[in-house]
C-alpha positions in Angstrom: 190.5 83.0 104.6 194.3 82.4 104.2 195.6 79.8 101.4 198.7 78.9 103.0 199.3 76.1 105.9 198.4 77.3 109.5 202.2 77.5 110.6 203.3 79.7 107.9 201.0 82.1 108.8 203.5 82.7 111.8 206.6 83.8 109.1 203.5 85.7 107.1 202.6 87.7 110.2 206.3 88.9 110.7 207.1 89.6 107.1 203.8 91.9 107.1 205.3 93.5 110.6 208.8 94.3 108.6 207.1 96.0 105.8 205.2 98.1 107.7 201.7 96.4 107.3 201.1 96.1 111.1 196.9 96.1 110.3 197.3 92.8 108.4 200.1 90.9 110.6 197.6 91.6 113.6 195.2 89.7 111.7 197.1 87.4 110.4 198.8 86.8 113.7 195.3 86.4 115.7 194.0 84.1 112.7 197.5 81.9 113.4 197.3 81.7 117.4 193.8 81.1 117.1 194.5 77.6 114.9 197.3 76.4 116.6 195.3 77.0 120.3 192.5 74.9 118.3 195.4 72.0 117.3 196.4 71.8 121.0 198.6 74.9 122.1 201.8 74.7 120.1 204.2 77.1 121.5 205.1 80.5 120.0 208.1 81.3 119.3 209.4 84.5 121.1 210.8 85.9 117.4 206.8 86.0 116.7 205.8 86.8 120.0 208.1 90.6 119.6 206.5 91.1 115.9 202.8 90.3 117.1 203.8 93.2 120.0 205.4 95.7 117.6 201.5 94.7 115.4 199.3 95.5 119.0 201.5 98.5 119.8 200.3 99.8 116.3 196.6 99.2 117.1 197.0 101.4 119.6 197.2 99.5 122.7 201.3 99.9 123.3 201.4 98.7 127.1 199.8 94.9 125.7 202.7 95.2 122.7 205.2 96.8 125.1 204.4 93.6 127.1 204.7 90.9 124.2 208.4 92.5 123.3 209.2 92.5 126.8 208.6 88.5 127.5 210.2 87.4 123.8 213.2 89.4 125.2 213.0 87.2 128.5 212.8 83.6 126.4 215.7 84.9 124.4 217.7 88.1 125.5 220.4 87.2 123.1 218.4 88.2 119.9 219.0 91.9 118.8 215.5 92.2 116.6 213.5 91.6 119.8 215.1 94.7 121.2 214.4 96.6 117.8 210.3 95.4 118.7 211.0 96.9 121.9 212.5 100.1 120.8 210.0 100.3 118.5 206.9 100.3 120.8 208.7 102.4 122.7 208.8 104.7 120.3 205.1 104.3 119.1 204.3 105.2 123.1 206.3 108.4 122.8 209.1 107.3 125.1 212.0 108.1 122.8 214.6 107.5 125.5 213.4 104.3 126.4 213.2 103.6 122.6 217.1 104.6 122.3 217.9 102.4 125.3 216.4 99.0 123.5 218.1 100.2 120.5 222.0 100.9 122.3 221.0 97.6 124.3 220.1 95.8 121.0 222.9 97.0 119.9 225.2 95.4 122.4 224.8 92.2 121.4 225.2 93.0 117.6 227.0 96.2 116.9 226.3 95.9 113.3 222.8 95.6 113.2 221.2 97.7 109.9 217.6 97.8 111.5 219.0 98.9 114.9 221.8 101.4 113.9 219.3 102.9 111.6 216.7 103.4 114.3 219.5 104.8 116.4 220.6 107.1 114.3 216.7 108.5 114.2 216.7 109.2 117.7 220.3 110.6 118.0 219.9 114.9 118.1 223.8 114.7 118.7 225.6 117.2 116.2 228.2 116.1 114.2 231.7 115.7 115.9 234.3 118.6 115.4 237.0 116.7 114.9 235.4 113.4 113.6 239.1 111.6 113.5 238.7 111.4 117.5 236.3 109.7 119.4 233.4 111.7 121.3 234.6 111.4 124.8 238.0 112.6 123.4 239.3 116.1 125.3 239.4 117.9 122.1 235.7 117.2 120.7 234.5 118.2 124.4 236.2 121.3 124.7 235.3 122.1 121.4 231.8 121.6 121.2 231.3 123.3 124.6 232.6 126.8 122.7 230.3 126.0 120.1 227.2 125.7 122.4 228.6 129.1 124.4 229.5 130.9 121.3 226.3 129.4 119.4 228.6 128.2 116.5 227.5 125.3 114.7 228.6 123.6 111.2 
């Protein structure tokens, strides 16, 4: 079915999940664990574990992907793109705050993560700042955008 070596098929599945081509990394992915349980039960690593959940969340059974993202996150909580799996089941489920919250927590342990700012940035419905030299907690930017909501104002 597959011409390259059983183990690649791991780095195969993922690379399908990050184009977009979640139909063929779930096959590819189930045609992987299926010949590595048949050469004695080599562990998976979590990195494949969170792109074969983001791949079942896609099939339409989220909770099952949701629960794959969820356990690579446990073997290695220090990794940003499990949280990106995460968000993104999340997101296929229709929970957009818990999508955000795996994306902000992602982004925690790497700020400048393209794949997880961009995600972000999806979700955010916040309006530009008025005053974009200050921060958004800043007095100024508050007070501001609170007349703008009253007054119904915008940029």
């Amino acid at each position: 079915m597959f011409d390259v070596d059983d183990r690649d098929l791991l780095a195969l599945g993922r690379n399908c999940c990050l184009n977009g081509n979640y139909a063929e990394a779930l096959g590819v992915f189930r045609h992987a664990f299926q010949t590595l349980a048949s050469e004695g039960g080599t562990a998976v690593r979590p990195e494949y574990l969170s792109h074969y959940g983001v791949a079942v969340a896609a099939s339409g059974r989220t909770d099952e992907g949701r629960r794959f993202c969820e356990r690579s996150i446990q073997l290695e909580p220090y990794e940003p793109e499990h949280y990106l799996n995460l968000g993104l089941v999340h997101q296929m489920a229709g929970h957009r705050s818990a999508a955000f919250g795996a994306f902000e927590r992602g982004l925690a342990i790497r700020p400048d993560h393209p794949s997880l700012l961009a995600e972000r940035k999806k979700l955010d419905r916040r309006r530009a700042l008025p005053i974009p030299s200050l921060s958004r907690e800043h007095f100024l930017n508050r007070c501001v955008a609170k007349l703008r909501s009253i007054t119904g104002a915008h940029r």
